[in-house]
ZAZAMI-55082 format. One record per residue (C-alpha): residue number from 0; residue in one letter; x, y, z. Coordinates in steps of 0.05 Angstrom, whole numbers. Each point is the difference from the previous one (the first is absolute). Layout:
<sites>
marfi:sefi:px:py:pz
NUM:a:X:Y:Z
...
</sites>
This chain:
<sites>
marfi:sefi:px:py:pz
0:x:61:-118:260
1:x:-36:63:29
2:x:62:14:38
3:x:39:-2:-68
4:x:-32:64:-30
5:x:23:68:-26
6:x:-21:77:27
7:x:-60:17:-33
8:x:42:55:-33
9:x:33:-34:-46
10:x:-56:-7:-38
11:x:-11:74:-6
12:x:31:24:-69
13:x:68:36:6
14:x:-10:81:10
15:x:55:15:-48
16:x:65:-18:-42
17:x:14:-42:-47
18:x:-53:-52:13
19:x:-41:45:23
20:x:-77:-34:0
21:x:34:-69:16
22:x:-31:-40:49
23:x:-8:-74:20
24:x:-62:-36:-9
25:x:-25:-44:58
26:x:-12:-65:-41
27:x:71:1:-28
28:x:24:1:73
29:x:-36:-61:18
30:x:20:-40:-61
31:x:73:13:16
32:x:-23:-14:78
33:x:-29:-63:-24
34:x:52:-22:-46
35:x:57:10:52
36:x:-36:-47:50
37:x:-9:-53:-51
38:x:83:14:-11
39:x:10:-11:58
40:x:-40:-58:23
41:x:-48:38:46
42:x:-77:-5:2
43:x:-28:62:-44
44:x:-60:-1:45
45:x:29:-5:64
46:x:68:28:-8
47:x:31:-61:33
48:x:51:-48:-17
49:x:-31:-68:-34
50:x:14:-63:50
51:x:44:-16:-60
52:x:42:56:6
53:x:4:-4:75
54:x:31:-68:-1
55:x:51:26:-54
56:x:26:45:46
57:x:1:-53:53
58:x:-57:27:41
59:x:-50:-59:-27
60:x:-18:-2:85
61:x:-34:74:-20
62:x:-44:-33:-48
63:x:-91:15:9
</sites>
């Protein structure tokens, strides 16, 4: 999951235009993070594929 990150500048507010201000926030990042690996079947800790998932897509012989 570290590898899975964002530069740190987009959570610097936007210099100018219309959203101007605008930035992300860190925790909202790592809810949708977190939220996409429980989607898609994938540890939220690790940021690996459950064993369950693994022998889904017939690679069970992967499994910890």
């Amino acid at each position: 999951p570290e590898a899975d990150s964002l530069p740190s500048r987009v959570f610097e507010p936007i210099a100018s235009g219309p959203n101007q201000g605008v930035k992300l926030k860190r925790e909202a990042v790592d809810h949708a993070k977190s939220v996409y690996y429980r989607m898609r079947d994938w540890d939220p800790q690790t940021g690996l594929p459950s064993n369950e998932k693994l022998v889904e897509l017939g690679l069970g012989w992967l499994r910890s």
